[in-house]
N, C-alpha and C positions, 0 to 999 in steps of 0.2 A: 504494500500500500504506500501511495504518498502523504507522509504527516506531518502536519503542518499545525503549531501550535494552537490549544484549544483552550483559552484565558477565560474565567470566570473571577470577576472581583480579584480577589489576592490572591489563587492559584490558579494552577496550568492542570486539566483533567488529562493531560496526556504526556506522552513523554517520546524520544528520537532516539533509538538503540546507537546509531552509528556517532551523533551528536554526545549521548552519556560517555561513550567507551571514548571521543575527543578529552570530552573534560580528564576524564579519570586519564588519559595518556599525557595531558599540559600538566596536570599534578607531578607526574608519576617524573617526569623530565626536569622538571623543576629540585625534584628532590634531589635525583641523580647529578645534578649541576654544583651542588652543594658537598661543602666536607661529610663523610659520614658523623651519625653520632655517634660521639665518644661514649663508654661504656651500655651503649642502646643494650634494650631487653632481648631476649630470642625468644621469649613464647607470648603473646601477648592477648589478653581476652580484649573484646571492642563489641559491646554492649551498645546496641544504636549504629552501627556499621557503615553503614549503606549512603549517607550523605552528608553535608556540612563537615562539621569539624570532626564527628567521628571518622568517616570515608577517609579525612586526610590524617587523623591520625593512625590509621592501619598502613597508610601508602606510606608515611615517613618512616611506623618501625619497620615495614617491608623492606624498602626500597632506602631507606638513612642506616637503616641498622641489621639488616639481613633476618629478620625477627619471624618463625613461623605462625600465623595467625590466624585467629579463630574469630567470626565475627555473626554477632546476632541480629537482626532485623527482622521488620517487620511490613513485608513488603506484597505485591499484587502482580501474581506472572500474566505474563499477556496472553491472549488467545489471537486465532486467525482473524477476528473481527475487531481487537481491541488492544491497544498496546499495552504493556506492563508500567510498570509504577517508574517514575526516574531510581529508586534506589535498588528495583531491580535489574536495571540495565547496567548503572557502576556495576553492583556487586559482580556481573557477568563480566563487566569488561576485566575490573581487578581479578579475578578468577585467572582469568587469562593472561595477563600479563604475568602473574606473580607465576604460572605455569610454564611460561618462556623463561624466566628467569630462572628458574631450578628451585622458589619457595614455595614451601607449607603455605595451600589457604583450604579453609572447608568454613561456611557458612551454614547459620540454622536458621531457617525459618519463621519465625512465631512469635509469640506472646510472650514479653522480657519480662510480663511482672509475672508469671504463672510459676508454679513450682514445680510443674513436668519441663516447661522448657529448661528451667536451672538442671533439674534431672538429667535429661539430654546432652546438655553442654557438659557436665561435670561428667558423664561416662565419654563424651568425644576427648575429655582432656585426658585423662586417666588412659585411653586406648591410645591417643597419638603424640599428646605433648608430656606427659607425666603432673609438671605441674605447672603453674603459669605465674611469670615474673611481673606482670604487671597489669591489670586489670581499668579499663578505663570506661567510665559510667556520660554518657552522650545519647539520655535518650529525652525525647521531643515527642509526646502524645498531650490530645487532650482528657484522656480518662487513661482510669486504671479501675481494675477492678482486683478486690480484696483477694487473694487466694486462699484467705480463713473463713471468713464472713462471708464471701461472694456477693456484696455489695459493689455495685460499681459506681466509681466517684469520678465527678467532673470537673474541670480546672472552671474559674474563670480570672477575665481580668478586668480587674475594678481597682479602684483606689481604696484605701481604708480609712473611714473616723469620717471623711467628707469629703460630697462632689467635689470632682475636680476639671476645669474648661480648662480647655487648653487648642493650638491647631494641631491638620493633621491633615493627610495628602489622601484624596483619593486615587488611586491608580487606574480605578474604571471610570472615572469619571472627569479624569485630568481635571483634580479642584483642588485648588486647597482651601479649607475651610475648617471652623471650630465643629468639636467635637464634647460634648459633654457626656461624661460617665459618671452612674451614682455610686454611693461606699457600698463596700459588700458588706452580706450580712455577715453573721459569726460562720452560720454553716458553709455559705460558701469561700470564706475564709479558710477553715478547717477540711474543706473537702480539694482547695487546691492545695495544699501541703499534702494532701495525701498524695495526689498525682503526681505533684513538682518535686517535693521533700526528697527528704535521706529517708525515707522508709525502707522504699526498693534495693536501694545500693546497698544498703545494713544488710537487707535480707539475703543480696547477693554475696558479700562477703562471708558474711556465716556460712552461707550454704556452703562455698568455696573452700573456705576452714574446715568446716566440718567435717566435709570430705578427704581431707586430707590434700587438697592439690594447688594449695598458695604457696608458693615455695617461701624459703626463707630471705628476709630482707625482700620481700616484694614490691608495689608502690600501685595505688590507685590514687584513682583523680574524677573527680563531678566536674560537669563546665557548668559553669557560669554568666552571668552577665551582671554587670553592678552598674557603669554607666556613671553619670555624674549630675548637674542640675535639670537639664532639661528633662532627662530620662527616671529621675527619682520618682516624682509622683504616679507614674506606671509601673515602674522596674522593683524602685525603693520601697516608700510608704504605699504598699500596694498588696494584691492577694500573690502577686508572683514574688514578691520581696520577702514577704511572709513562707514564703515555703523556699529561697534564698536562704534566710536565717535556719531555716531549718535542716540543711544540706552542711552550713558552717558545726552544727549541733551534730550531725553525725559523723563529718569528720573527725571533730575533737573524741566522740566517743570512738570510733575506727582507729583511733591513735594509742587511745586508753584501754581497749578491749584487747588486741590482738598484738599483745609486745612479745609471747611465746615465740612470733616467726616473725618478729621486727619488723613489723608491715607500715610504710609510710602511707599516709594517705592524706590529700591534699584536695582543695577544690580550687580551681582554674578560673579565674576572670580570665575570660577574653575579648578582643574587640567587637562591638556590631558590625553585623555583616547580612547583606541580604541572603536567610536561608528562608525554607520552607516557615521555619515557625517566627518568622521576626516579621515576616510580611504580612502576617495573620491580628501584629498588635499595633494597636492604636499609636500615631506618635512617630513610631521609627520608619516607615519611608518616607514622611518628611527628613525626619530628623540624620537618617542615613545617606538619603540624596546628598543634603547638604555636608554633613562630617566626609562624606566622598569628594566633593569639590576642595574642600581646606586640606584635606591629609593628601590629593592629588598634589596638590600647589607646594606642600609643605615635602613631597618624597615620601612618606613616611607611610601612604597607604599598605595595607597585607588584606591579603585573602585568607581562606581559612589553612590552605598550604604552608604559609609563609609562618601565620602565626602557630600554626601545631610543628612545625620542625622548630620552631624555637623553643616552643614549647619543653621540647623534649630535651633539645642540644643548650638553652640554655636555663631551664628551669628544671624538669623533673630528674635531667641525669646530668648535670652541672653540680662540680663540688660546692659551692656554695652559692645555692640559690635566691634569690630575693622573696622573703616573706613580707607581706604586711603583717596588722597589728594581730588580726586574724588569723594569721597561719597559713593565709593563702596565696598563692602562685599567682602573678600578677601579669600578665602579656598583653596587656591592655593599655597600657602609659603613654604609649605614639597619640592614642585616643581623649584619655583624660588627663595629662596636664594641661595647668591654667592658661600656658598662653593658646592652646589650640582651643580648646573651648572656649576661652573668649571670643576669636573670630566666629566659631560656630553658632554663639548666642547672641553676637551683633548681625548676625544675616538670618538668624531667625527670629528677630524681633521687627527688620526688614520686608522680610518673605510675605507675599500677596499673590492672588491668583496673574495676576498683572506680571508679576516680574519672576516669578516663580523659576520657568526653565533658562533663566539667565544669571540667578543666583546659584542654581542647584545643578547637582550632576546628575539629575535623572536619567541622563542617557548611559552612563556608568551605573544607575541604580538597572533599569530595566533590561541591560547586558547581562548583566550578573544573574537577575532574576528569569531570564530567558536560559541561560548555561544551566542553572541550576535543572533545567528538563532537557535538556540534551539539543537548544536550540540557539542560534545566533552564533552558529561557529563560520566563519570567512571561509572557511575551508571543506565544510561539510555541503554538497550537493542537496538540498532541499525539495529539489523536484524528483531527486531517482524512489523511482519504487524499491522500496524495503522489505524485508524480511520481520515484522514483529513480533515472533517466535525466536527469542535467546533462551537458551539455557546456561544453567551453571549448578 
């Protein structure tokens, strides 16, 4: 079939096999262009897999560090009449390249908060890798459901205590324009910590322990987003902020619990970036158009490649890392020091439907956001008929 992007609102219902397997091969070159990493993992779990920052951190310990890996998602195979999901098309493509190269990749399908999928993973580890040096928690849904309870819980995003106005970019509707959102209740407060939070990663490192196959001196990581003024009253004092603090609360306990096999574990700010799940919240395609135009001007822009090899080469396997107050990995500073966010909050105090694509790099925002489903590549043929049947 010939496929040609299918945009509703803030996603793409469709996705371009030969377009994903592009991205995932621009990553994959980008790495290889780079020193390898210095003492990088060799067995690596990647929980969320298949796109944004997870996808690039499999491709860096892959491809930076020779690392065999195991990665979870949860994704939609194509049929003859309908294409697969974008993170099934990477994981296809990474399948492949990591099989050209001579490494370990096997991917699981399914449900990360379930406790047959943990099942799953823990006997793939125990059959191929023995045990896994580092485990890294990058997942992005909006519900989870309880695997004791079997209630299923749903995020939202609200601000917390009081409405909060503010602008925000329509993408379908080329506006910018204010947006008002009211406080959330207590329950939906508590019901996105359950989805957002440290529950899941707790539950997966237990599991992981319990089984015996976290090796010793291991190291996980939750990503994050923390952001700075503009982004607090969504990000910050918010129901995703709220379940933020509550990702820092299981780190500390992940630190405190599992000192038998010196497990480091850390949570990850990193910078925004147009993924699946940032386009979905109020605030940041404005607010990303724009920090894209100033970190352009400024050199300093990264993708999620750029920032997860540093991630790794100069924060999580770096002899001495930077922590904030928090204890957390910080890769995000290009982003939030003062003087860049002052340019960013004098162009959006600026910003009007009038002058909007003259302050803003939306054409750098809606690239990104096209790549992310395997489309706006210079170099990928858009009119040949494809194949929408991959496997992996």
């Amino acid at each position: 079939m010939v496929i040609k992007p299918k945009i509703r609102g803030f996603i793409c219902t469709n996705a371009h096999p030969v377009g994903c397997a592009e991205n995932v091969k621009r990553q994959i070159e980008y790495v290889k262009r780079q020193p390898p990493v210095n003492d990088a993992p060799k067995r690596v779990l990647v929980i969320g897999s298949s796109t944004g920052y997870g996808l690039a951190t499999r491709i860096v310990s892959a491809f930076g560090g020779g690392a065999k890996t195991l990665g979870v998602c949860f994704e939609k195979e194509p049929s003859e009449r309908k294409t697969g999901t974008a993170g099934w098309y990477n994981t296809a493509a990474f399948h492949q390249q990591a099989g050209e190269a001579g490494l370990y990749a096997k991917t699981i399908n399914g449900d990360a908060f379930s406790d047959e999928l943990k099942t799953e993973v823990i006997e793939a580890i125990k059959a191929d890798l023995g045990e896994v040096d580092l485990v890294i928690y990058s997942l992005a849904s909006p519900k989870r459901k309880d695997p004791e309870s079997g209630e299923v819980f749903s995020s939202t995003l609200k601000p917390v205590g009081q409405a909060y106005t503010t602008k925000t970019y329509d993408t379908d509707k080329d506006k910018v324009h204010e947006i008002s959102l009211e406080p959330a209740t207590d329950d939906e407060i508590n019901n996105t910590v359950k989805v957002m939070g440290g529950e899941d990663w707790e539950r997966w490192i237990k599991a992981l322990h319990d089984a015996g196959v976290l090796a010793q001196g291991a190291k996980t990581t939750a990503y994050t987003y923390i952001g700075k003024k503009l982004t607090w009253p969504i990000y910050g004092h918010a129901t995703i902020g709220k379940a933020k603090e509550d990702l820092d609360r299981a780190a500390d306990a992940l630190r405190t619990q599992y000192t038998d096999v010196q497990l480091e574990a850390y949570v990850s700010s990193l910078k925004a970036l147009v993924t699946q799940a940032s386009s979905a919240i109020p605030v940041m395609p404005l607010y990303i158009s724009l920090m894209y135009g100033v970190m352009k001007e400024e050199g300093t822009h990264e993708g999620c490649i750029e920032q997860t090899y540093r991630l790794l080469s100069e924060g999580l396997y770096a002899a001495n890392p930077s922590l904030d107050d928090a204890h957390r990995l910080r890769m995000d500073g290009h982003e939030t020091n003062d003087q860049t966010q002052a340019k960013i909050e004098t162009l959006w105090h600026q910003v009007n439907q009038d002058n909007f694509h003259q302050l803003a790099d939306y054409e750098g925002y809606h690239q990104d956001f096209l790549h992310l489903f395997g489309f706006g590549f210079d170099n990928v043929d858009y009119e040949q008929d494809v194949d929408p049947l991959v496997n992996w």
